[in-house]
C-alpha positions as CSV (number, residue, x, y, z in Angstrom):
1,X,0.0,0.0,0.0
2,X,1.4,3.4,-1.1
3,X,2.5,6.0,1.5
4,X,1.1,9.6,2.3
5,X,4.3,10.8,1.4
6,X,5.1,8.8,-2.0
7,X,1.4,9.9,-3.1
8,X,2.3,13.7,-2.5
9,X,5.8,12.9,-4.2
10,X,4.3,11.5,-6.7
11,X,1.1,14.3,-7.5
12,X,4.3,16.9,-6.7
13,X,6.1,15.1,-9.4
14,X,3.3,15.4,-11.9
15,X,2.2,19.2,-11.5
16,X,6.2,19.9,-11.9
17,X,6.1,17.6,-15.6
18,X,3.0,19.5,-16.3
19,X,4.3,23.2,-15.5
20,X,7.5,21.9,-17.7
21,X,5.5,20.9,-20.1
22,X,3.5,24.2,-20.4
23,X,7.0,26.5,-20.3
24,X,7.7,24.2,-23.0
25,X,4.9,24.9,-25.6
26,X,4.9,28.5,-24.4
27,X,8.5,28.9,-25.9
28,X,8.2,26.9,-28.9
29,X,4.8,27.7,-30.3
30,X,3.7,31.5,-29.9
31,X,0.2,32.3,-30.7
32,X,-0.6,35.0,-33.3
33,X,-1.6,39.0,-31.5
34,X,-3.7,41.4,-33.3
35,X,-3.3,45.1,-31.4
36,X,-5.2,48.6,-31.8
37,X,-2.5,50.9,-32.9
38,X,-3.7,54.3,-31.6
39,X,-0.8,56.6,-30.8
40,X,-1.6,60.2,-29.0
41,X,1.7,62.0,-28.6
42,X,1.5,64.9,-26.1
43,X,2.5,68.2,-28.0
44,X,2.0,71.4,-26.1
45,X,-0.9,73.5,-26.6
46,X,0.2,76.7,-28.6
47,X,-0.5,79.5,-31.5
48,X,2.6,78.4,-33.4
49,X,1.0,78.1,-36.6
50,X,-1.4,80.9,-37.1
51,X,-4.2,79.1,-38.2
52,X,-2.2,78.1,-41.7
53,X,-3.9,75.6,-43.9
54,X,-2.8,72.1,-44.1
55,X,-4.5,69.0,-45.3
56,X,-2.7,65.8,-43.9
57,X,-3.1,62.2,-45.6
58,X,-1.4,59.0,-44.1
59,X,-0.2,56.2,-45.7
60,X,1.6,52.8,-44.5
61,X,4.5,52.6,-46.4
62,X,5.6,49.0,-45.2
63,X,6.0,46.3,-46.9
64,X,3.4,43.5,-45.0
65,X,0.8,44.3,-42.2
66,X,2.6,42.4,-39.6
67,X,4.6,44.2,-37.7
68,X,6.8,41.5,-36.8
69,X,6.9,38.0,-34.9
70,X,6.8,37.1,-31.3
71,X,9.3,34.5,-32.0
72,X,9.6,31.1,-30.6
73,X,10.4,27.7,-33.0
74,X,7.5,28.7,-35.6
75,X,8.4,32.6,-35.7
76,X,6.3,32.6,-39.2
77,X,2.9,32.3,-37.3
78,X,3.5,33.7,-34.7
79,X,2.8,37.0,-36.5
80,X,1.7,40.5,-34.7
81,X,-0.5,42.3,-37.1
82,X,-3.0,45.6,-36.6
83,X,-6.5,45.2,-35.5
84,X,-7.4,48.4,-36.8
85,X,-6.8,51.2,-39.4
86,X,-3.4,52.2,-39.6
87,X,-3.5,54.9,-42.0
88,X,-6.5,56.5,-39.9
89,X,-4.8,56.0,-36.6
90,X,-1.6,58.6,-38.4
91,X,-3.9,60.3,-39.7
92,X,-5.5,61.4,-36.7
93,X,-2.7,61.7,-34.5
94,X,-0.9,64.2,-36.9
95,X,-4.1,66.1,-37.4
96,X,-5.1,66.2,-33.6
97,X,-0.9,67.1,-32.8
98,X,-0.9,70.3,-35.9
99,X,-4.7,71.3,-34.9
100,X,-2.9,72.0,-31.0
101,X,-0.4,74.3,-31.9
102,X,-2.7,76.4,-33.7
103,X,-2.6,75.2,-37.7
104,X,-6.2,74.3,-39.6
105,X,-5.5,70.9,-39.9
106,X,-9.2,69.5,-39.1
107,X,-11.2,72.0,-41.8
108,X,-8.2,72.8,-44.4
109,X,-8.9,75.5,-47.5
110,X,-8.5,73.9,-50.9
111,X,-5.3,75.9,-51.3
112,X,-4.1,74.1,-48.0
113,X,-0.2,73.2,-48.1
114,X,-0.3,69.4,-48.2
115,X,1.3,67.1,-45.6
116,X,2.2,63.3,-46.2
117,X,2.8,61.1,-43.5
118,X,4.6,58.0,-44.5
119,X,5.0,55.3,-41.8
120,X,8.1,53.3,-43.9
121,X,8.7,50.9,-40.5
122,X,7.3,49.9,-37.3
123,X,8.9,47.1,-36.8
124,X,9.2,44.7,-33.8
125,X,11.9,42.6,-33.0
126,X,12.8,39.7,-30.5
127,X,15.9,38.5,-29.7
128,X,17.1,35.2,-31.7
129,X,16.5,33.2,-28.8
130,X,13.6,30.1,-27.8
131,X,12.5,32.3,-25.0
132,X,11.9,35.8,-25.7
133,X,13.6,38.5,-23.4
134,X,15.1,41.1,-25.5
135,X,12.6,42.8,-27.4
136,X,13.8,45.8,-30.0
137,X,10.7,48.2,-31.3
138,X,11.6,50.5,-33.9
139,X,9.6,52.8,-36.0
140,X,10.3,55.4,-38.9
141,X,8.3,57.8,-40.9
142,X,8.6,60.4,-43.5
143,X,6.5,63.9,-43.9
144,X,6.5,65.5,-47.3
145,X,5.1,69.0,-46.8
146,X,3.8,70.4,-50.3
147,X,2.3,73.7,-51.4
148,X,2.4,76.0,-54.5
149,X,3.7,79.7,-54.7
150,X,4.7,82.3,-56.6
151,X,8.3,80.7,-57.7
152,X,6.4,77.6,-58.9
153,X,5.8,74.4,-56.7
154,X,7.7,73.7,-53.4
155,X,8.6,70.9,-50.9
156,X,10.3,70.0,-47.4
157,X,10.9,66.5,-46.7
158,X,11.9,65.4,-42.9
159,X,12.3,61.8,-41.4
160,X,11.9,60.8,-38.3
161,X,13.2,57.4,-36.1
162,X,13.0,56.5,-32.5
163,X,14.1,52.9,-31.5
164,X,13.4,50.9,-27.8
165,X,14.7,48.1,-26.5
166,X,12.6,46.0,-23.6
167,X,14.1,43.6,-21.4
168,X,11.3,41.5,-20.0
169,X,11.2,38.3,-17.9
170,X,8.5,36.8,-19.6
171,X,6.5,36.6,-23.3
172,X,4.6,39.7,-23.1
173,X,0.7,39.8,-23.4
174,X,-1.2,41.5,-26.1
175,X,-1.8,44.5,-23.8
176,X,1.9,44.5,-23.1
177,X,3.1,44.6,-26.8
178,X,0.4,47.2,-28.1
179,X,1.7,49.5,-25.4
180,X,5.6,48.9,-26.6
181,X,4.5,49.0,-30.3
182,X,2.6,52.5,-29.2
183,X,4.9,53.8,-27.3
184,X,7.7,54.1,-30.0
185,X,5.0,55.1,-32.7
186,X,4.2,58.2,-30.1
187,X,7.7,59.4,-29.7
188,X,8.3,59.2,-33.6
189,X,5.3,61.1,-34.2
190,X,6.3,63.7,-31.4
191,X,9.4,63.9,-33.2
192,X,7.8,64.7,-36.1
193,X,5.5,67.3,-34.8
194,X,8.2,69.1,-32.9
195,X,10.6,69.5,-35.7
196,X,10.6,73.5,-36.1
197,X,11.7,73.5,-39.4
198,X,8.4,71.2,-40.7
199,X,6.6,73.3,-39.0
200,X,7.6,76.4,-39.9
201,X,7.1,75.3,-43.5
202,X,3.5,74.8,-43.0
203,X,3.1,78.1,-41.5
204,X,4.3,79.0,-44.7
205,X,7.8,79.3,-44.6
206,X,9.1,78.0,-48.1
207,X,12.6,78.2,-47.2
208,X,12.3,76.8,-43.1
């Protein structure tokens, strides 16, 4: 007849293969994410452009949706993708950032100086291991200011790149990597919108 004590060795025994066994499958076979992308850079509150005209569009340059894999054995489906509109999301950001410092981003004239916003990476990268710790999220984006005057048409280009690297102790959640994947969207796009020479283009400055 089986002791007390082997029993309990023996259930202990058990929930340690299990817990193994989980840790295991966690590392090798990621499941797939989808995330909101919704970035809302703080800029501060200001007069700067004097209620100039500009009509913003957005466009995701990339090459795929996926922003990258969470890694493990079968890093090809273990995919993180958007769950909504990223074009929109830019789109709205830039507007909301130009509309606080004072430029007529949300009802532009038809003569409005144009602004492209070009999101050419957001990228998300773990480290080459079976567990993931090391976690690199980088973004980049262009702006293409437009407008015509009396010398004929004219254009400022900037580009703008912020890069973060997370060290965590376990596979993050969902929740987790939506806030990373933000997080270096948001200090791109404050980049963007505190660059004084794109600004001072579409307050009309053709030589910023």
């Amino acid at each position: 007849m089986m002791s007390s004590h082997a029993g309990i060795r023996s259930t202990a025994t058990r929930v340690w293969l299990v817990a193994c066994l989980a840790a295991l499958l966690s590392a090798c076979g990621l499941s797939p994410q989808v995330i909101n992308i919704q970035p809302e850079p703080e800029v501060s509150r200001s007069s700067l452009g004097g209620n100039a005209s500009v009509s913003v569009t957005a466009r995701d340059a990339r090459e795929g949706d996926a922003f990258g894999s969470r890694g493990g054995i079968y890093q090809e489906t273990s995919l993180i993708r958007p769950a909504n509109d990223v074009p929109k999301a830019l789109y709205e950001a830039v507007t909301q950032g130009l509309h606080q410092q004072g430029f007529n981003a949300l009802n532009p004239s038809a003569d409005a100086t144009t602004l492209e916003v070009r999101l050419t990476e957001l990228s998300y990268v773990p480290a080459d291991t079976s567990v993931v710790n090391r976690i690199e999220v980088s973004a980049r984006i262009e702006a293409i200011g437009r407008r015509e005057s009396p010398d004929g048409s004219v254009e400022h280009t900037g580009r703008y790149q912020s890069s973060v690297t997370h060290d965590m102790p376990i596979t993050p959640s969902a929740r987790r990597n939506e806030v990373m994947i933000n997080d270096v969207l948001e200090r791109t796009l404050v980049r963007l919108l505190s660059d004084p020479k794109l600004l001072s283009f579409l307050a009309g400055n053709d030589n910023p």
